[in-house]
C-alpha positions in Angstrom: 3.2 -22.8 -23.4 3.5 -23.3 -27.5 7.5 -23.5 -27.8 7.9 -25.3 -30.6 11.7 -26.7 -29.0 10.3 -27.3 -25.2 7.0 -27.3 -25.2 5.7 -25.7 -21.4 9.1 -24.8 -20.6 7.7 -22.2 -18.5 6.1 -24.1 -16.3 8.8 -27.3 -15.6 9.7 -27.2 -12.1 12.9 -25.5 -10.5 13.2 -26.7 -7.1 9.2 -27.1 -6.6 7.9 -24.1 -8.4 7.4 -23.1 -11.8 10.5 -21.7 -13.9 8.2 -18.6 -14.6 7.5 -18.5 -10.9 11.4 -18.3 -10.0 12.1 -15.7 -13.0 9.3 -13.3 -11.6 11.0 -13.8 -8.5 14.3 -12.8 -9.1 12.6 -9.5 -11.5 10.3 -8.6 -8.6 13.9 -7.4 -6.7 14.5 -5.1 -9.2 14.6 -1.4 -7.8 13.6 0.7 -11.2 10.8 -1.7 -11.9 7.6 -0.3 -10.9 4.9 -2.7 -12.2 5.2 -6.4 -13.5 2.3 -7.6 -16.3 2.7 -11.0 -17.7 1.6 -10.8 -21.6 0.0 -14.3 -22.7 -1.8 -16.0 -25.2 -5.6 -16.1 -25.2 -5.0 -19.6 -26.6 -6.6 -21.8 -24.2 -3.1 -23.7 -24.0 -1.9 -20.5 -21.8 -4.9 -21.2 -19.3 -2.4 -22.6 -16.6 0.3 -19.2 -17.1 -3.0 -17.2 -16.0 -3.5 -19.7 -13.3 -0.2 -19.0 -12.4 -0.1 -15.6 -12.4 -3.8 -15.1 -9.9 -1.7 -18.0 -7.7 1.5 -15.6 -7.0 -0.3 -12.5 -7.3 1.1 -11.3 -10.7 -0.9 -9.2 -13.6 -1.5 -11.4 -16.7 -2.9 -9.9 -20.2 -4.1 -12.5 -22.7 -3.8 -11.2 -26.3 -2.7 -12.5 -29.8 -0.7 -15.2 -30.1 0.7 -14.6 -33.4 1.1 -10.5 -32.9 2.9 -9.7 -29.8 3.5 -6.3 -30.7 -0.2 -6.0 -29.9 -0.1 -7.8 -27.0 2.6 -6.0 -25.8 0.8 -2.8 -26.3 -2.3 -3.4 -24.6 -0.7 -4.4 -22.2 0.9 -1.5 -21.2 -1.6 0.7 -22.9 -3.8 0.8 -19.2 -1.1 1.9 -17.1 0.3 4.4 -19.8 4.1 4.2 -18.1 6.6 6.8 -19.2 9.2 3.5 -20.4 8.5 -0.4 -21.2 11.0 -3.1 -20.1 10.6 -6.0 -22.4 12.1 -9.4 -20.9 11.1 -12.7 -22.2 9.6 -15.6 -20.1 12.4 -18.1 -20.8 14.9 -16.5 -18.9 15.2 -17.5 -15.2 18.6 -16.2 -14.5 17.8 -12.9 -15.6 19.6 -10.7 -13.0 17.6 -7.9 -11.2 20.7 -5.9 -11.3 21.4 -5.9 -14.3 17.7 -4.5 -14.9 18.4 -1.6 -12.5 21.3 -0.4 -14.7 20.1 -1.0 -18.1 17.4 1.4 -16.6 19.4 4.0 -15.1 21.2 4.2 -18.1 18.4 4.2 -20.1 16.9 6.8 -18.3 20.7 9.1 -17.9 20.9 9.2 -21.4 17.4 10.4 -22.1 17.5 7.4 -25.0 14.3 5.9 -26.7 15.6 2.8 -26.7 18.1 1.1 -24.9 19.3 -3.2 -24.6 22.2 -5.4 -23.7 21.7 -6.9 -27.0 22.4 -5.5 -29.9 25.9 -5.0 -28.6 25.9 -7.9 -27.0 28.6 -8.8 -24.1 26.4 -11.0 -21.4 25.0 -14.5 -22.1 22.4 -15.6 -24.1 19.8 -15.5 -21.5 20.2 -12.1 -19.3 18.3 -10.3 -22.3 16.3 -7.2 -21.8 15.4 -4.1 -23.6 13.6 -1.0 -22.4 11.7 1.7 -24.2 9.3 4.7 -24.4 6.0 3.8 -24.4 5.5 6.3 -27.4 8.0 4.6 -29.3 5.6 1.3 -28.4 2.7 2.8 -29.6 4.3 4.4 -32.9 5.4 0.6 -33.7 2.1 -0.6 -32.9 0.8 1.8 -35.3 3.5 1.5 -37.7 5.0 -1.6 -37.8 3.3 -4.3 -40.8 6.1 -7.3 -42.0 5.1 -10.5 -39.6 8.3 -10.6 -38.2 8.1 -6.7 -36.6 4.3 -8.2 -34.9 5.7 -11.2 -33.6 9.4 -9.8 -32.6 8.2 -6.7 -31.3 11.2 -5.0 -31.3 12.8 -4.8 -34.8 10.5 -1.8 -36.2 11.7 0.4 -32.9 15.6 -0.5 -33.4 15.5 -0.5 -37.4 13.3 2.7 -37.3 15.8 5.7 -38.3 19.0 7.6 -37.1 17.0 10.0 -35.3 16.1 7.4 -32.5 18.1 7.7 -29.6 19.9 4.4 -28.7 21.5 3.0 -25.5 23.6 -0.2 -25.6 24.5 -1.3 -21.7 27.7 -3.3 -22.1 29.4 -5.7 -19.6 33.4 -5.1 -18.7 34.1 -8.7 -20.0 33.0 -10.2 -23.0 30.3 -13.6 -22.0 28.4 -13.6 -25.6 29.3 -17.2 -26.3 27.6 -18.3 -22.9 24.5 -19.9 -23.0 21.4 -19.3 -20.8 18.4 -19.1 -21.8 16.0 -22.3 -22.2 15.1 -23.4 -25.4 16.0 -27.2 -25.2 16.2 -29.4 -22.5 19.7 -29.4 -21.6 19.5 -25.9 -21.2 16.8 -26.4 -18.5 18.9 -29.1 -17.1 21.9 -26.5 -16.7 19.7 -23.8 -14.8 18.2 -26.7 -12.6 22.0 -27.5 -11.7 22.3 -23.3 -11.1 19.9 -23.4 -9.3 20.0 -26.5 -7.3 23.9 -25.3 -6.7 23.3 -21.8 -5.1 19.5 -21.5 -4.4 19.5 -22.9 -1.2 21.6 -20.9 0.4 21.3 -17.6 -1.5 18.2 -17.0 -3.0 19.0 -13.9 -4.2 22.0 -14.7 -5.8 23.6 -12.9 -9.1 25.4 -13.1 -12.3 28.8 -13.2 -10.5 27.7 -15.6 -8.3 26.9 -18.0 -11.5 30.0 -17.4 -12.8 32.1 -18.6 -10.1 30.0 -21.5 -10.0 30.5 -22.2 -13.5 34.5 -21.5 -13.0 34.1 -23.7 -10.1 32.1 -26.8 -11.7 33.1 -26.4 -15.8 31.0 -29.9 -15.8 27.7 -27.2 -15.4 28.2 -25.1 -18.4 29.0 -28.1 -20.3 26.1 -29.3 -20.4 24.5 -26.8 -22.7 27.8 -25.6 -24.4 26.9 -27.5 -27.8 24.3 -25.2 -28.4 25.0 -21.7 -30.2 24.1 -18.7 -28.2 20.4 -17.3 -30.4 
């Protein structure tokens, strides 16, 4: 709820509901995923995510604000799963598809980490990375600069050549597209998605957004002066 850009971005409404509420919907049709925690703030400013969460049914952990490596830790650190999928909250088109096969090729290639970022072919926006929870808990353990706590990531993908890495790629490259929600006309270009093609197909995917876009160029316009993070 403390984005310093949108402050409570998560929470502005997408067709009567919370833009976390329609993200969690779109990750709960992922096959691979087995459980679903959302990892808050104990600030009392992240009361109303927690509300959120008991509403729709949805695990919420309140931890550090500042280190989310912690918080991304503990929790995990109850369940003790084999692998960690880490997607962040500002991303309502992610795709549950594309969730399924970063998975499955995370999980083919016996890899300790694995993204579609660091090699990075989809828009800005449909951002995930999976990994062991060992390699988790050896960066909780190991990790110390401020930006590997509040990143979480950087100390597992920086950590050596003997870590095993997976890069899922798309056929076409969509790197300069934007969207994710960091400023208000990028939440007014995923209202417009989904206003467009909610309606009448709730479940609908990446492809389906692109044909839109190809379809209504007006849409993607009206985000396209911001850079791609």
């Amino acid at each position: 709820m403390s984005s310093t850009r949108l402050p409570g971005k998560v929470l502005m409404p997408l067709l009567g509901e919370p833009m976390l509420a329609r993200q969690i919907e779109r990750i709960r049709r992922a096959r691979r995923i087995d459980g679903l925690v959302i990892a808050t703030s104990r600030e009392a400013s992240d009361q109303p995510l927690a509300d959120l969460c008991a509403r729709i049914g949805v695990e919420c952990y309140r931890g550090s604000l500042g280190d989310v490596l912690d918080r991304y830790y503990q929790a995990a650190r109850p369940h003790r799963p084999r692998h960690v999928m880490r997607v962040t909250g500002d991303c309502p088109l992610i795709d549950p598809a594309l969730l399924d096969a970063l998975a499955e090729l995370h999980f083919a290639g016996a890899y300790d980490y694995s993204s579609n970022v660091h090699e990075r072919t989809y828009p800005d926006g449909l951002d995930a990375e999976i990994f062991t929870f060992d390699l988790l808990e050896r960066a909780w353990r190991e990790a110390k600069t401020a930006a590997e706590r509040e990143h979480v990531t950087p100390y597992m993908y920086r950590s050596g050549p003997a870590l095993r890495r997976g890069a899922l790629k798309d056929s076409v490259d969509r790197s300069a597209l934007r969207w994710t929600v960091d400023y208000p006309e990028d939440f007014a270009f995923v209202a417009r998605v989904f206003e467009s093609l909610y309606p009448a197909h709730p479940s609908f995917g990446t492809d389906d957004v692109h044909r839109l876009l190809a379809r209504h160029p007006e849409i993607a316009a009206l985000n396209a002066h911001r850079a791609p993070t």
